[in-house]
Every structure is written in structure tokens, then in C-alpha cells.
N, CA, C and O of each residue as an XYZ file, in Angstrom:
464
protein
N     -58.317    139.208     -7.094
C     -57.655    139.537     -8.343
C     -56.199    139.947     -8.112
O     -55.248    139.517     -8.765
N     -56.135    140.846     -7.086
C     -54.738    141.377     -6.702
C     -53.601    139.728     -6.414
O     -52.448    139.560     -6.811
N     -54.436    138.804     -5.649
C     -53.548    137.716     -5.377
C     -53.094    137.045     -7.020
O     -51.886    137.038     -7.253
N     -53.707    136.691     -7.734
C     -53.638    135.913     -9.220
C     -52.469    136.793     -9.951
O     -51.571    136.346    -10.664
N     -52.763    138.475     -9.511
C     -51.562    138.867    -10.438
C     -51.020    138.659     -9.877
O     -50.693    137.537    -10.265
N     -50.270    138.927     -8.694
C     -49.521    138.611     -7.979
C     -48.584    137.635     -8.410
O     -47.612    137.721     -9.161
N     -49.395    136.092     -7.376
C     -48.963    135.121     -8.503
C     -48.290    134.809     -9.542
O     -47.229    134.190     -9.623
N     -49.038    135.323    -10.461
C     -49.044    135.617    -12.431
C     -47.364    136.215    -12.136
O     -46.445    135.396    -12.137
N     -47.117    137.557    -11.916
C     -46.075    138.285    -11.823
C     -44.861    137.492    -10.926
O     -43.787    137.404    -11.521
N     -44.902    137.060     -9.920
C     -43.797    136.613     -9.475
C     -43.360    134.929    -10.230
O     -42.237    134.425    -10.219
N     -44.519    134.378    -10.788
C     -43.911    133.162    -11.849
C     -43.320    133.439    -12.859
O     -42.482    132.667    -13.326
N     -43.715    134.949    -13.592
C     -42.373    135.399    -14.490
C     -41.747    135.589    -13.976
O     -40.791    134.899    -14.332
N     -41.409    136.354    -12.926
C     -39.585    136.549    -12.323
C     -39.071    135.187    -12.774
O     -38.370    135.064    -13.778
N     -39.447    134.156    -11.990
C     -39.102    133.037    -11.194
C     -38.352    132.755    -12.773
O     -37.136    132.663    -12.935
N     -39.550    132.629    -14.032
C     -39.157    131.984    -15.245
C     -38.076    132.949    -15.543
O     -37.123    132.201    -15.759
N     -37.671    134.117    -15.678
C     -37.037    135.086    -16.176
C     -35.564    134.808    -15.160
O     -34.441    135.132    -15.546
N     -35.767    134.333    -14.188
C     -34.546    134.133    -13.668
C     -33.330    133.627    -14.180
O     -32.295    134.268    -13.997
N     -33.324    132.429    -14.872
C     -32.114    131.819    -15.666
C     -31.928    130.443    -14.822
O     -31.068    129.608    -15.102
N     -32.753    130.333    -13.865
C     -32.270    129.106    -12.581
C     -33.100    127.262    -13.408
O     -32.897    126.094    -13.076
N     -33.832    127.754    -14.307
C     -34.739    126.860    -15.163
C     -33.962    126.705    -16.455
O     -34.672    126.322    -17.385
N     -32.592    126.918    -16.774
C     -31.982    127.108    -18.021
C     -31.513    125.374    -17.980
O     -31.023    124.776    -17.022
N     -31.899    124.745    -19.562
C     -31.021    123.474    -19.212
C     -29.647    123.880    -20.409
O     -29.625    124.014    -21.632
N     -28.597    123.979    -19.325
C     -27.684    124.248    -20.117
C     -26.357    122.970    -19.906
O     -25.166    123.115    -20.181
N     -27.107    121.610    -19.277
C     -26.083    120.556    -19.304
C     -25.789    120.266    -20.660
O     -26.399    120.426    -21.717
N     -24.710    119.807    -20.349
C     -23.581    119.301    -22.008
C     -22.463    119.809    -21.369
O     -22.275    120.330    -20.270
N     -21.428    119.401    -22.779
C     -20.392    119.543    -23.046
C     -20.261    120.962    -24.018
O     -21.147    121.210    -24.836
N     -19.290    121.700    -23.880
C     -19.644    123.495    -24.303
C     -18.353    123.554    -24.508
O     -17.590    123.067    -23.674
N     -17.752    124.322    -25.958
C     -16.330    124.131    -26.248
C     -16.262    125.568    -26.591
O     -17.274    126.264    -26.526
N     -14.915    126.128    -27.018
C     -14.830    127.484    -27.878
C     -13.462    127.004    -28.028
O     -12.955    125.945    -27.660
N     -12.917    128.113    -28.711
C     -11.781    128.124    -30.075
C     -10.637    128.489    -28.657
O     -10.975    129.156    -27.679
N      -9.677    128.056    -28.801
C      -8.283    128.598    -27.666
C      -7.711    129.843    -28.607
O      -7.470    129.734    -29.809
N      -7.589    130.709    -28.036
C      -7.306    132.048    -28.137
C      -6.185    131.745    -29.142
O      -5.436    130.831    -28.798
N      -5.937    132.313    -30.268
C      -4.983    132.243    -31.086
C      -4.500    131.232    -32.179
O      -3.825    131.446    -33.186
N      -5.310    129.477    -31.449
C      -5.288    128.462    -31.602
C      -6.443    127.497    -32.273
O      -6.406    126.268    -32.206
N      -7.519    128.292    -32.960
C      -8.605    128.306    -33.452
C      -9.051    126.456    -33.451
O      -9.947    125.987    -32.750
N      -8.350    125.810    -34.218
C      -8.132    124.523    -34.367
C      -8.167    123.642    -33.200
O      -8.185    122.428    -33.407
N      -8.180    124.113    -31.930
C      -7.708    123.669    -30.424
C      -8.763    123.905    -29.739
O      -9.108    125.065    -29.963
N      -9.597    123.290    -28.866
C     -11.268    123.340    -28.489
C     -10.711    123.294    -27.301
O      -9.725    122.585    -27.103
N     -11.434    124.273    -26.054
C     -11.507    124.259    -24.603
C     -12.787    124.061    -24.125
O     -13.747    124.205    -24.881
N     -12.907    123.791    -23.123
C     -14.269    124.335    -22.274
C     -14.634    123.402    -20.798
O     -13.981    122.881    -19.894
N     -16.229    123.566    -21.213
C     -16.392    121.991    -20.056
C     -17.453    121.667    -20.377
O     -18.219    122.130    -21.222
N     -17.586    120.299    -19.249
C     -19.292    119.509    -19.547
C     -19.775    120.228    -18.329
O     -19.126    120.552    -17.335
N     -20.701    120.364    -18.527
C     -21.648    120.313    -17.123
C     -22.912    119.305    -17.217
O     -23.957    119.086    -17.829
N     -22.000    118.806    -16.083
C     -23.244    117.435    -16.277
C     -24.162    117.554    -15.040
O     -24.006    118.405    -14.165
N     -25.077    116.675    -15.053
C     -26.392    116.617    -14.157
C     -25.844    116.422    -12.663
O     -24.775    115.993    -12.230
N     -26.775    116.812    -12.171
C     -26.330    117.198    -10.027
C     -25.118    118.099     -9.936
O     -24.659    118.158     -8.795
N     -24.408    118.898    -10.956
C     -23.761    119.918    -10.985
C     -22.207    119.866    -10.834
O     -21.358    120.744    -10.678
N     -22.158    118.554    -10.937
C     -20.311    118.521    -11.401
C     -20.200    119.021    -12.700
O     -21.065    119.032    -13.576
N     -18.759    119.541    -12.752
C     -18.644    119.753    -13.903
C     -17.020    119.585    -14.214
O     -16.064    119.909    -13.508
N     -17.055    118.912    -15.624
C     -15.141    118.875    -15.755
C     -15.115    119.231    -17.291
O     -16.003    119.250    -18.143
N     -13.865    119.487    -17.323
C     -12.835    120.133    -18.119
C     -12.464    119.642    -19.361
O     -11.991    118.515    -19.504
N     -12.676    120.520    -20.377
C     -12.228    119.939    -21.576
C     -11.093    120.601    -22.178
O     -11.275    121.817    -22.225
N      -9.915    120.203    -22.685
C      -8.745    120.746    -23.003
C      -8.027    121.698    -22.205
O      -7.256    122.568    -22.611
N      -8.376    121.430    -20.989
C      -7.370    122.099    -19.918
C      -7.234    121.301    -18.944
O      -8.062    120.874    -18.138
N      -5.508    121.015    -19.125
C      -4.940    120.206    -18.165
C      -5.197    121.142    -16.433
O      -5.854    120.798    -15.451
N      -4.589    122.037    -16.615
C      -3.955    123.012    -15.859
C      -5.364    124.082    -14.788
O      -5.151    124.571    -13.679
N      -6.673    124.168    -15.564
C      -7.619    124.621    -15.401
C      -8.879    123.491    -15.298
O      -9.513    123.059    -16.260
N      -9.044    123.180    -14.082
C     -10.009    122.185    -13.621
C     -11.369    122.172    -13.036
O     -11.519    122.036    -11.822
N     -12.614    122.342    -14.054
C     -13.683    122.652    -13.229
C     -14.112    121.089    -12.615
O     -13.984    119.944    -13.047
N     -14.669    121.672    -11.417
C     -15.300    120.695    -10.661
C     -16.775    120.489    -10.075
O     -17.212    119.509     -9.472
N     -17.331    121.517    -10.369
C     -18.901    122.094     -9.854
C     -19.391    123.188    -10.988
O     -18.700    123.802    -11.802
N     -20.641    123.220    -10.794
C     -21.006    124.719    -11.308
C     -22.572    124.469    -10.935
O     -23.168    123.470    -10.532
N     -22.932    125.621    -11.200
C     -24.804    125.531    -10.869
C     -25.016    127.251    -11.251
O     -24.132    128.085    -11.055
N     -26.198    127.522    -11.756
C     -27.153    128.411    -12.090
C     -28.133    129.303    -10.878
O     -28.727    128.839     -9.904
N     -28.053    130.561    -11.293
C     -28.439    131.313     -9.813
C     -28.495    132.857    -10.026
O     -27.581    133.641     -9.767
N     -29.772    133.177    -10.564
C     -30.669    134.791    -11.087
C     -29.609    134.728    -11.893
O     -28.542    135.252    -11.574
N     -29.849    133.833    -13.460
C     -29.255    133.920    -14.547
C     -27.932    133.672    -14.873
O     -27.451    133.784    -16.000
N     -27.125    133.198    -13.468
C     -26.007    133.374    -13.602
C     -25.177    131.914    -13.557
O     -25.666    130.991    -12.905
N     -24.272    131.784    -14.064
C     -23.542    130.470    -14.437
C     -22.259    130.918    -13.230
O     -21.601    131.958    -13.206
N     -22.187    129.626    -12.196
C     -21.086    130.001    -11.583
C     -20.320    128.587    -11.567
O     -20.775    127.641    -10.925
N     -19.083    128.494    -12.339
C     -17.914    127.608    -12.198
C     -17.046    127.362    -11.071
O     -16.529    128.364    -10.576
N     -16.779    126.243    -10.563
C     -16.074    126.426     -9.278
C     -14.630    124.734     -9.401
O     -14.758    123.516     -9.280
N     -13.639    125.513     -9.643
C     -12.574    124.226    -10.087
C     -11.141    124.476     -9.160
O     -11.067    125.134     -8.122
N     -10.309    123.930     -9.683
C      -9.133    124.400     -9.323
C      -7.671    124.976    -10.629
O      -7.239    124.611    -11.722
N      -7.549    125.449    -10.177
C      -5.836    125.912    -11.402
C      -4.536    125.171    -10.457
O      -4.251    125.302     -9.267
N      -3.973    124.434    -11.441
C      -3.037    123.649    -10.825
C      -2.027    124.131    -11.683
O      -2.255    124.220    -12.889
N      -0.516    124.576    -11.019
C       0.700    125.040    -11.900
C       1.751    125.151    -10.932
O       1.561    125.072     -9.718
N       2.806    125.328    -11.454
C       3.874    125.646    -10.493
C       3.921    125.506     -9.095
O       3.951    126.394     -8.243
N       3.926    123.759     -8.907
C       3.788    123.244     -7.724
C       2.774    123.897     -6.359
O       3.001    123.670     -5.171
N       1.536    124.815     -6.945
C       0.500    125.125     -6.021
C      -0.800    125.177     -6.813
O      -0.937    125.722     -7.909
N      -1.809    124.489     -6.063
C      -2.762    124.370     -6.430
C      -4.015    125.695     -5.666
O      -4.142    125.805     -4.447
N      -4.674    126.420     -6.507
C      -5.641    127.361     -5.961
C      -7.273    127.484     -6.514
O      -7.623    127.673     -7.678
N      -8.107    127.325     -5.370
C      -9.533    127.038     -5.612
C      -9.917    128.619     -6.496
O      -9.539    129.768     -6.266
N     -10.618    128.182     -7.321
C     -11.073    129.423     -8.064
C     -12.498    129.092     -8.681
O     -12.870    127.972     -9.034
N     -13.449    130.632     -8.764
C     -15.001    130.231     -8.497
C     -14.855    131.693     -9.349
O     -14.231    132.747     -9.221
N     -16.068    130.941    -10.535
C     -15.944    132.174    -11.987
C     -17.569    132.356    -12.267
O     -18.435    131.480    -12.263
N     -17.689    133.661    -12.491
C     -19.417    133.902    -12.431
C     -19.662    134.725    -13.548
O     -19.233    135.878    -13.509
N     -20.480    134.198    -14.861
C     -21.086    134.717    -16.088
C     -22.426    134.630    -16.029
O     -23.087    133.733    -15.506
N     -22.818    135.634    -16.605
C     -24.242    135.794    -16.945
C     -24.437    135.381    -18.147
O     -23.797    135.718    -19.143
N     -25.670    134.355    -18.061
C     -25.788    133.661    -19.412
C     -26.726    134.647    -19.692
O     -27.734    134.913    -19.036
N     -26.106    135.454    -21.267
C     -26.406    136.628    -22.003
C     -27.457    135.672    -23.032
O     -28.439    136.342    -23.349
N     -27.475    134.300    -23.609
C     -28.180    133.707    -24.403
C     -27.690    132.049    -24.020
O     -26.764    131.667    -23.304
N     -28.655    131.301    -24.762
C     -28.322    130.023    -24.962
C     -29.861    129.323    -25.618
O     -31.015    129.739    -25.518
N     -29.293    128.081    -26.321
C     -29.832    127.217    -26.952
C     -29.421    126.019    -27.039
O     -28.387    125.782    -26.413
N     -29.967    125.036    -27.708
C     -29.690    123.715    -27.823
C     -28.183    123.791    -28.508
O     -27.435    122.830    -28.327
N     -27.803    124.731    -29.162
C     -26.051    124.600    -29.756
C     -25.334    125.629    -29.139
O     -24.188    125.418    -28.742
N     -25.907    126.786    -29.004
C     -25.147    127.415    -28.606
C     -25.295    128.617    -26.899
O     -26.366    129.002    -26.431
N     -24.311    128.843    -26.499
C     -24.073    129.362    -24.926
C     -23.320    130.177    -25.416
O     -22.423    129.941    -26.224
N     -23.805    131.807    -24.699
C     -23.128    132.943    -24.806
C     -22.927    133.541    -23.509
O     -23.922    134.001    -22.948
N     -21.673    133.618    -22.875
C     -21.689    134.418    -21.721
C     -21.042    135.535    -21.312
O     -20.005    135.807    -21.918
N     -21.277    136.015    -20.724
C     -20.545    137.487    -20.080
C     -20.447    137.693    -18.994
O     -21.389    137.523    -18.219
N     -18.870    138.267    -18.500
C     -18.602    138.600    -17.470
C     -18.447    140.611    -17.647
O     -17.274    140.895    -17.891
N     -19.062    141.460    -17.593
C     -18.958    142.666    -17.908
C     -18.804    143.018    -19.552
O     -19.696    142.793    -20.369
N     -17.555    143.588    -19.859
C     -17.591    143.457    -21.363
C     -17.011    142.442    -22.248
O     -17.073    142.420    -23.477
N     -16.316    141.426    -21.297
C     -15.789    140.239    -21.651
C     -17.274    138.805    -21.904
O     -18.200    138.412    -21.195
N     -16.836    138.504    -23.078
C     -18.124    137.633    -23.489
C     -17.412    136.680    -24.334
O     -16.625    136.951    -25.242
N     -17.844    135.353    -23.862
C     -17.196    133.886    -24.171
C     -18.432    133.269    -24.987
O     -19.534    133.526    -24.502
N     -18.411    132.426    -26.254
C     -19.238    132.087    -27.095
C     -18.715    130.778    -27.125
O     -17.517    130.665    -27.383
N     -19.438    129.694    -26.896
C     -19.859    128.167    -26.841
C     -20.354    127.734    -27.809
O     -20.866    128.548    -28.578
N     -20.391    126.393    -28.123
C     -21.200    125.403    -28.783
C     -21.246    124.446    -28.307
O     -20.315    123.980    -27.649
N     -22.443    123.823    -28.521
C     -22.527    122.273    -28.337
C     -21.568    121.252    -28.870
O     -21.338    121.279    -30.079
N     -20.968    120.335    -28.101
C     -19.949    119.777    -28.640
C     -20.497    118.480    -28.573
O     -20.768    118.272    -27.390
N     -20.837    117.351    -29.380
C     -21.465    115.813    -29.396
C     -20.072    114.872    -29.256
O     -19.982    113.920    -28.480
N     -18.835    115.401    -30.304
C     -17.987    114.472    -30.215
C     -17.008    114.595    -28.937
O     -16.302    113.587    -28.932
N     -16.775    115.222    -28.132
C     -15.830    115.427    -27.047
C     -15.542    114.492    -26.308
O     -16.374    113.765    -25.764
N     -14.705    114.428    -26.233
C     -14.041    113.063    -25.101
C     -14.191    113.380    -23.213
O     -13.783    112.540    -22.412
């Protein structure tokens, strides 16, 4: 009996983890000030991931790991380019919408169908 809970108990972790989340698509939000102006990225399947409305801000990877969404791209500007790797906790998500947080900073998504 002790083994079954066991079991039982560590397959919720496992589910409770966030590592089973399907959160591929394309995921946009409003540009700060610019409401009318959509950013974000796709994350597509085997874990590339690229960039929507940022020239300058380039994701290239991402993958899921104890709930957590980690982005990994580059920022290209003023003739130097620097690797940068961004880690949110997916606070919610659904078929439209992705909510994440980095501490008290929290970024709100949608599903985007028409995105280029």
C-alpha cells in the first residue's frame, strides 16, 4: 500500500510540475504604451522559438522546467550582440491565454492565429 501511494503521490508532483504544459503557439501582448503594436513569440515544437515584433530582441530556444518557462535569444543593438536567457513562472495558461511572472512583474499573453 505504502508503494501505490507512493507512486499515486509522486505522479502528482510530476503532473503539478508545469513540464506537461502545452504552451506551443504564437503568444503576443500590447507594447508598453503602444497598445495597437503586438510583441512576443512563437514557441514552436522541439523548442525553438522566434520573435514577434522585435527586431532588436531575438528569441531562439525556450523549454519548460518545475513550471517554469525559460527563453533563451539574443539582443542585438549598438553594434554588439549579447546572449540573454529569461525565466517566468507560468502563473496560468490556456488554450488563449499565458500569464507569467517573474517576482512581482507579470506579463499577460494571448493566443495569436493571425501572426506572421
Amino acid at each position: 500500500m505504502k508503494k501505490v501511494l507512493f507512486l499515486v503521490f509522486g505522479l502528482f508532483l510530476s503532473a503539478c510540475s508545469g513540464d506537461d504544459l502545452n504552451i506551443e503557439g504564437k503568444w503576443v501582448e500590447p507594447v508598453p504604451n503602444m497598445p495597437e503594436i503586438k510583441q512576443g513569440f512563437d514557441l514552436e515544437q522541439g523548442g525553438k522559438a522566434t520573435s514577434i515584433g522585435m527586431a532588436t530582441l531575438q528569441y531562439n530556444g525556450w523549454e519548460v522546467k518545475d513550471g517554469v518557462l525559460i527563453l533563451k535569444g539574443k539582443s542585438i543593438g549598438n553594434h554588439q550582440i549579447i546572449e540573454f536567457t529569461e525565466k517566468y513562472e507560468i502563473a496560468s495558461v490556456d488554450e488563449n491565454k499565458l500569464v507569467l511572472k517573474n517576482g512581482d512583474y507579470v506579463r499577460e499573453f494571448i493566443k495569436c492565429t493571425d501572426c506572421e
